[in-house]
C-alpha positions as CSV (number, residue, x, y, z in Angstrom):
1,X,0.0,0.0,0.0
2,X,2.8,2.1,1.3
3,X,4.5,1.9,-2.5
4,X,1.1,2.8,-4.4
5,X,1.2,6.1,-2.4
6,X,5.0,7.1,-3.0
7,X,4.4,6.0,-6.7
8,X,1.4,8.5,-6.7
9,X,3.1,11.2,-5.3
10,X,6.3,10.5,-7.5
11,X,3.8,11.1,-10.6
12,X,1.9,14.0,-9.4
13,X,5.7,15.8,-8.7
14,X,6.8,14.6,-12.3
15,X,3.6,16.2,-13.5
16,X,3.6,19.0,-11.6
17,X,7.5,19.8,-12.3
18,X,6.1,20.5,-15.5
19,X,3.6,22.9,-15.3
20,X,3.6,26.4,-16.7
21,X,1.2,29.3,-16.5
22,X,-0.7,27.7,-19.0
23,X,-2.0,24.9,-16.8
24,X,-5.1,25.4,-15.5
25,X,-4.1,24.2,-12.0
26,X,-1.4,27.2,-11.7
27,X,-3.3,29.6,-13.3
28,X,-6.2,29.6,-11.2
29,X,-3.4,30.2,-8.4
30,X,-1.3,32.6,-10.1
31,X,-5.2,34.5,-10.3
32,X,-5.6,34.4,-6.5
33,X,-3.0,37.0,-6.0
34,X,-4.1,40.4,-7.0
35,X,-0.4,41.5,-7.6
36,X,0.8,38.7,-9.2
37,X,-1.9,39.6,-12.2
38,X,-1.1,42.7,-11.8
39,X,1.9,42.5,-13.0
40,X,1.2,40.5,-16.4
41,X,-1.4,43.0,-17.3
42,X,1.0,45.5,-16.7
43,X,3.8,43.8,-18.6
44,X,1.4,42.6,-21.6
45,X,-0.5,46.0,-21.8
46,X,2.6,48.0,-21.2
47,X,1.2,50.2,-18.4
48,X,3.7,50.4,-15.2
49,X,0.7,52.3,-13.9
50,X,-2.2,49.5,-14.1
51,X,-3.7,49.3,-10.6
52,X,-6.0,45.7,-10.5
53,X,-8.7,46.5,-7.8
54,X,-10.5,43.1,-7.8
55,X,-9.4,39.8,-8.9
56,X,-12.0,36.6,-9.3
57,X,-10.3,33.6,-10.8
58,X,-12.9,30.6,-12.7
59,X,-15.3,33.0,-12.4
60,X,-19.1,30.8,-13.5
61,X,-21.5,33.3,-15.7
62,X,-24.6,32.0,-16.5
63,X,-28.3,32.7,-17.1
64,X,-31.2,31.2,-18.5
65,X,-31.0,33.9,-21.5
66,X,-27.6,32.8,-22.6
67,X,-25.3,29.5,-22.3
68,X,-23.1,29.6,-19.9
69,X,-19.2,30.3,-19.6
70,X,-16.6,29.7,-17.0
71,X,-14.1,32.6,-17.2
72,X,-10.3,31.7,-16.0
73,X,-9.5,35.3,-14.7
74,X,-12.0,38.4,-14.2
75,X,-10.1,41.4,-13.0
76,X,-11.6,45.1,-11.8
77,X,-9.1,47.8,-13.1
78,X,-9.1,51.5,-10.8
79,X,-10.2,52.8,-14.1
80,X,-12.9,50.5,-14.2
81,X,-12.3,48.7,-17.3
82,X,-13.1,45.0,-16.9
83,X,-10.5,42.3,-17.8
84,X,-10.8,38.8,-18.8
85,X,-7.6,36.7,-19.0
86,X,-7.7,33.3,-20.3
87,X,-5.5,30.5,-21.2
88,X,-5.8,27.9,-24.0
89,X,-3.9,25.3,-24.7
90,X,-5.8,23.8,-27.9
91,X,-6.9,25.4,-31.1
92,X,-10.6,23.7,-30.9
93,X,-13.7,25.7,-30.6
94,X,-12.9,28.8,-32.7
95,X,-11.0,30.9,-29.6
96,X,-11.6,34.0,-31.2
97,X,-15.3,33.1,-31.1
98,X,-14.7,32.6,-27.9
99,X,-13.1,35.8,-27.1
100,X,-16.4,37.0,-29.0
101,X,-18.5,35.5,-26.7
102,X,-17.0,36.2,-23.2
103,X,-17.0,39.4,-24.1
104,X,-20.7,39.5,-25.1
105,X,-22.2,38.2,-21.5
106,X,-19.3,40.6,-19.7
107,X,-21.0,43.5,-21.2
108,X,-24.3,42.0,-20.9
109,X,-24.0,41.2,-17.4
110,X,-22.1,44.8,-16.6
111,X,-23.9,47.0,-17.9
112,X,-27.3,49.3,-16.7
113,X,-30.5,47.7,-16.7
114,X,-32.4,50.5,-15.9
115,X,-35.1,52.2,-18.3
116,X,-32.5,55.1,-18.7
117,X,-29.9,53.2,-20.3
118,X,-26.9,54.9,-22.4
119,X,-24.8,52.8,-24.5
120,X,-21.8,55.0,-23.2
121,X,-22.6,53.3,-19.6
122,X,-21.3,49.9,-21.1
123,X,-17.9,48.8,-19.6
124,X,-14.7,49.0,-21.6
125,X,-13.9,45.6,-21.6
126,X,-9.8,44.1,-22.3
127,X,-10.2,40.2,-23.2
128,X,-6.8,38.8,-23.2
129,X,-5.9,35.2,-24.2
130,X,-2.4,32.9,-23.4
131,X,-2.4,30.8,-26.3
132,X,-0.1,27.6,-26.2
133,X,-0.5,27.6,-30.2
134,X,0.1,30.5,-32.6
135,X,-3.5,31.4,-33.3
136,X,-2.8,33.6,-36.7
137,X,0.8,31.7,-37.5
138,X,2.9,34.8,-38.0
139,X,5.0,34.0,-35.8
140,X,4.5,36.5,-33.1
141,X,4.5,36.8,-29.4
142,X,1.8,38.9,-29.0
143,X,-1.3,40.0,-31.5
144,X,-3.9,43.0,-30.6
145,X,-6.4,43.2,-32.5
146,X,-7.7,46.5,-34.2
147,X,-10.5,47.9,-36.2
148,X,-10.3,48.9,-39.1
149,X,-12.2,51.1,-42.1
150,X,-10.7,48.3,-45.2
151,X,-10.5,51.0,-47.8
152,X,-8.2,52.9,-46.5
153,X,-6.9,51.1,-43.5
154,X,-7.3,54.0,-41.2
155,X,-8.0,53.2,-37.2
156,X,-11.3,53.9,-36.7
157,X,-12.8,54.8,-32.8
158,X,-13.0,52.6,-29.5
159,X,-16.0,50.7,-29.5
160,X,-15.2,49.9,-25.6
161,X,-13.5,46.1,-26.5
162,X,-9.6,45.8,-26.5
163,X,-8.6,42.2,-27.7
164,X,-5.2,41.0,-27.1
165,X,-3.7,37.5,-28.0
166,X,-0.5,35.6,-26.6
167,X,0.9,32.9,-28.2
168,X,3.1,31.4,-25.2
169,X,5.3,29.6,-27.5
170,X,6.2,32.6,-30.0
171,X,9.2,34.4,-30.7
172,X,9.0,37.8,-32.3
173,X,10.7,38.2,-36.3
174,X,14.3,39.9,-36.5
């Protein structure tokens, strides 16, 4: 009995001596400490300034209006703008869809619901993913994604969404 134990815990220490931030396992720790996300939004959104007020990690959002969705990291900036942080580790399920769609029930589920409602009142919303894949295959570390007018590939305004996506296992072109 004694050997089936020490031959468990020899696996899960394998296993574990493996990990990365892109392991659900860790990440959901790593999200527990307010400063410790703190400081990748502030390294991935280049702001030394970024102060993180609130920090809920596998946060459950559902409702009988919409299927629900299990977000990895929901964070409260001091200048209010809402932050989901996810990881994914395999290219299945359209992950920009999914981007899509977390940020869909975070604006749904933040914004007024009173009779005076203003569309200006909806939250400004940064949805950032940790790929383990490169998601467009250019090669890159990092992709933010921007609209656009196509004709003459001016930036056009903020419509309150920043999208941002990592690929973990990129290295940037010389």
């Amino acid at each position: 009995m004694k050997n089936i134990e020490e031959e468990k815990i020899k696996k899960y220490i394998k296993k574990l001596s493996k990990a990365t931030l892109m392991d659900d396992l860790i990440f959901r720790q790593v999200c527990k400490n307010v400063g410790a996300v703190e400081e990748i939004l502030r390294t991935v959104l280049d702001d030394r300034k970024l102060k993180v007020i609130e920090c809920i990690d596998q946060r459950n959002k559902s409702s009988a209006l919409y299927h629900g969705v299990v977000l990895d990291c929901e964070c409260r900036l001091k200048t209010k703008e809402i932050v989901n942080v996810e990881v994914q580790i395999a290219l299945d399920d359209n992950p920009e869809y999914r981007m899509r769609y977390n940020q869909s029930v975070i604006t749904i589920e933040n914004s007024p619901k009173s009779k005076e409602f203003k569309y200006k009142e909806i939250p400004k919303i940064i949805s950032i993913m940790f790929c383990d894949f490169d998601i467009f295959k250019k090669n890159e570390v990092m992709y933010e994604i921007t609209r656009i007018v196509n004709k003459d590939k001016k930036i056009v305004s903020d419509n309150g969404i920043r999208e941002i996506y990592i690929n973990s296992n990129g290295t940037t072109k010389n």
